[in-house]
C-alpha positions, 0 to 999 in steps of 0.5 A: 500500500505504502509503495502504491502511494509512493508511486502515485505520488511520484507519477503525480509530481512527474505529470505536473513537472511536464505540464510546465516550462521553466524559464530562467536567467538573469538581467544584467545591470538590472532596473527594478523599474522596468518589467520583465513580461511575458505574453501567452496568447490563448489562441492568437492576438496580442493582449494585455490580459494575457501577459505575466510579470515576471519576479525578478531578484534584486540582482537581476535573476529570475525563474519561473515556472509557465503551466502549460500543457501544449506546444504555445509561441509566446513574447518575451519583453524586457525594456521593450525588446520583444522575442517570440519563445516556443514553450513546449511542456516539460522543457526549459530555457535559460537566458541573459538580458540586457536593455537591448539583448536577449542571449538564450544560453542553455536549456531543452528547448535551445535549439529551437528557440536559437532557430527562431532568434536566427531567422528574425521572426520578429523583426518588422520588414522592410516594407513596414518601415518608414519611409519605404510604407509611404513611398511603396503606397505610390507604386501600382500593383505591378510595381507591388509585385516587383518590390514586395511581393517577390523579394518577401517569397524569396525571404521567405524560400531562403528561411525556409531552407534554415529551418529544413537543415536544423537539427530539429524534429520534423513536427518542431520544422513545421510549426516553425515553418507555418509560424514563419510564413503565416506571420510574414503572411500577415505582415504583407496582409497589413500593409496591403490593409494600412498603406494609403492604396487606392482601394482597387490596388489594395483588394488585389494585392490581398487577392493575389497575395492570398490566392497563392499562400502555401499554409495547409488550412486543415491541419492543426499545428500552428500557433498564433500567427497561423491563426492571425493568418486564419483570421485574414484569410476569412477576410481574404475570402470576403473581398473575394466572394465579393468581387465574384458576385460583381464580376458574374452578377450573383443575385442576392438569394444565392449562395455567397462564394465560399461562405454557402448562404445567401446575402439576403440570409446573411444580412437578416442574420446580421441583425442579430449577431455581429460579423464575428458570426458572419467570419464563423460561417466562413471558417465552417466552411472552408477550415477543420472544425477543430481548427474553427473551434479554437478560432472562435473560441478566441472570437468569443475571449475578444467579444468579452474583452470589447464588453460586448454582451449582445453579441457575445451571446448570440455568437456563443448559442451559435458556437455550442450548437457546432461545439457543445462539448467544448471545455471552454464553455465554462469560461464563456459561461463566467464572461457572460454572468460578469458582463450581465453583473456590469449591465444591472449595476449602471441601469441606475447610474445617473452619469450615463444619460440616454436621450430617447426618442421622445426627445428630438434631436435634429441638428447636433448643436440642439445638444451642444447648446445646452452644454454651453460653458463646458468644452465638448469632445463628440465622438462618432461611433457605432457598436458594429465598429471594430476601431471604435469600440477600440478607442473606447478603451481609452476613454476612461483614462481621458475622463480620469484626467479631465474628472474636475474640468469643464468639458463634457463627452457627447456620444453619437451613435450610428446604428439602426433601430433594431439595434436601439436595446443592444445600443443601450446595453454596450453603453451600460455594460461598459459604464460609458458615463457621458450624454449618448444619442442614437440615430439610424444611417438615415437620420445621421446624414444631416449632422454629418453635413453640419459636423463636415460643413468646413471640412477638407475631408468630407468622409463619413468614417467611423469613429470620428471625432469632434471639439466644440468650444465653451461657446458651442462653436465647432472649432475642431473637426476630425479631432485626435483619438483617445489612444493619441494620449497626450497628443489629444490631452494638448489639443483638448488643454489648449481649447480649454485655456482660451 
């Protein structure tokens, strides 16, 4: 009996030294106030919830033990150098830092990590560099072709050939491959996306850059960056559906190119959900389910990051219905009760005011008029819109800084009326203390014209913003954004002092 316990004891200790990594090391000529992090994805994407601080002694070693129970990609940062490490359960990593370095010098997992430190898997290309970005987003498709395209391949044959030579296992080669590719993949992706391209060279670089990508979309063995590359490519496939439908004149109650329903069907389904769900339609049916299961899982994490509980549960009743046995489902089940605990608590919060319908609003300076003595910051947004939901992420550190002055936030939203509860609820559940109108794509038109009267640039993108001075007088149109901090802390400080 006594052995038996022994021996369960022993394979228990075993089983959870393996379900670990152990990173170690020391910083040299070490500054306590700067922090040594390190970011985890849970499936891919960049956030700060994910990330850990790591102790470090006063002499500048460390050593931690990271629980996990699967091949993960994460990113080292120290006084912001950044290095993507492969984690592999049961295995360990030694290192040696400085302000500017980072030396892997011994460990199980050397080999491999030294491979990605090699091939400079996180260094920013050139094409995302100042001023090639600039001076590239002059250049025609063909010119793309020529001084993108074909130089980053070949960058990407060579490495390939580093990574084929090593001594490495041949599953360890794949992964490293994939996340290679995948994230140069993405890099070419982002440019295509944020260099100023008109829109039809830009849909046909992503066109051409996707329809030639040599990722095998079915099998699982990537890491973050292949799921960045999964989530580009859905978007990929929109604007190829898309230009199939002009192209050959599909009519809107037949199916959409790669995504199997119709526009019509898709339109009414996104009066209910969010485009989280059109994407999800799309892995369904162009990727694994084991594949679509993580995707979305991650889709659901970022739904509860932007505290969007509408659609965080219409996208979860559809995920179950595909997954219900999926172990996450617990988790999501926490993220819902937190976020319906957030909505109940601000109904009554009397700093949160909801013009409703009896009230009238038909020109933007009815509202700004009553504001009068206060400076206003208008923000123009939606509940739909990524950027926009984005900034608000910003908002309660400009509120904090501007707490005892006078200004006052304005939110104008744009969403249609079905969408009026959802509109409300976002409000609540994010505690978006300020005076919120709504108006659907009709009835903004006219503020739009008023808000753009003296504008150079009459676009009407979301989010937008806008400062009136304590007069009511509009004096800054397509104003900075909240994530612009101090930049916009100058602009709001300046019409403040006047």
């Amino acid at each position: 009996m006594k052995k038996t316990v022994i021996f369960l004891l022993m394979t228990l200790f075993c089983l959870s030294s393996y379900a670990q990594f152990k990173l170690s090391g020391k910083i040299r000529n070490y500054d306590p106030n700067k922090a040594l992090e390190i970011n985890i994805p849970l499936i891919f994407g960049f956030y700060k919830e994910n990330s850990k601080r790591i102790p470090v002694a006063s002499d500048g070693t460390f050593e931690v033990a990271l629980p996990i129970t699967t091949r993960k990609s994460a990113t080292l940062n120290y006084s912001g150098v950044f290095q993507t490490l492969l984690l592999s359960p049961g295995k360990d990593l030694i290192l040696n830092l400085t302000d500017s370095t980072i030396v892997f010098t011994y460990g199980s997992a050397l080999t491999e990590n030294k491979i990605i430190q090699q091939i400079k898997h996180d260094e920013v290309p050139f094409f995302m560099k100042a001023p090639n970005l600039n001076n590239l987003a002059k250049c025609s498709l063909a010119q793309l072709r020529q001084q993108v395209l074909i130089p980053c391949l070949a960058d990407c044959n060579q490495i390939n050939k580093v990574i084929q030579t090593s001594p490495l296992s041949t599953q360890l080669k794949n992964y490293i491959r994939t996340e290679f590719y995948a994230q140069r993949m993405n890099h070419l992706n982002d440019f295509a996306r944020v260099a100023e391209l008109p829109k039809s060279t830009a849909d046909s670089l992503v066109l051409a850059l996707f329809g030639k990508a040599s990722i095998n979309l079915q099998d699982d063995f990537g890491g973050p960056s292949f799921y960045s590359f999964l989530d580009n490519y859905i978007r990929y496939l929109e604007t190829k559906a898309f230009v199939k439908i002009r192209a050959e004149k599909i009519p809107s109650s037949e199916p959409i190119p790669y995504f199997g329903i119709s526009l019509d069907s898709a339109n009414r389904l996104m009066t209910i959900y969010s485009k989280d769900y059109w994407r999800f339609i799309g892995a369904l049916n162009n990727f694994s389910k084991p594949i679509v299961e993580k995707y979305n899982f991650q889709q659901l994490v970022n739904l509860y990051h932007d505290r969007d509980l509408p659609h965080l549960k219409a996208l979860a009743r559809a995920h179950w219905k595909i997954f219900p046995a999926d172990k996450h489902k617990p988790l999501i089940e926490s993220y819902i009760a937190n976020l319906d605990a957030l909505l109940v608590a601000n109904k009554q919060n009397k700093q949160i005011r909801l013009i409703e319908d009896d009230q009238p609003i038909s020109s933007i300076y009815d509202l700004i008029a009553e504001l009068k003595g206060k400076v206003v910051y208008l923000d123009v947004w939606g509940t739909w819109c990524g950027p926009c939901k984005f900034e608000l992420k910003y908002t309660p550190e400009l509120k904090k800084r501007y707490m005892d002055k006078d200004i006052a936030f304005v939110y104008l939203d744009m969403d249609e009326d079905h969408r009026d509860q959802d509109w409300k609820d976002f409000i609540r559940v994010n505690n978006l203390t300020g005076i919120h109108l709504r108006k659907n794509r009709k009835q903004i038109e006219p503020l739009w014209k008023e808000l753009l009267l003296n504008a150079k640039d009459k676009a009407e993108y979301y989010p937008q913003y806008f400062i009136f001075d304590k007069t009511g007088k509009l004096v800054v149109e397509k104003a900075l954004r909240p994530s612009n901090g101090k930049q916009l802390y100058d602009q709001l400080d300046q019409i403040l002092n006047q």
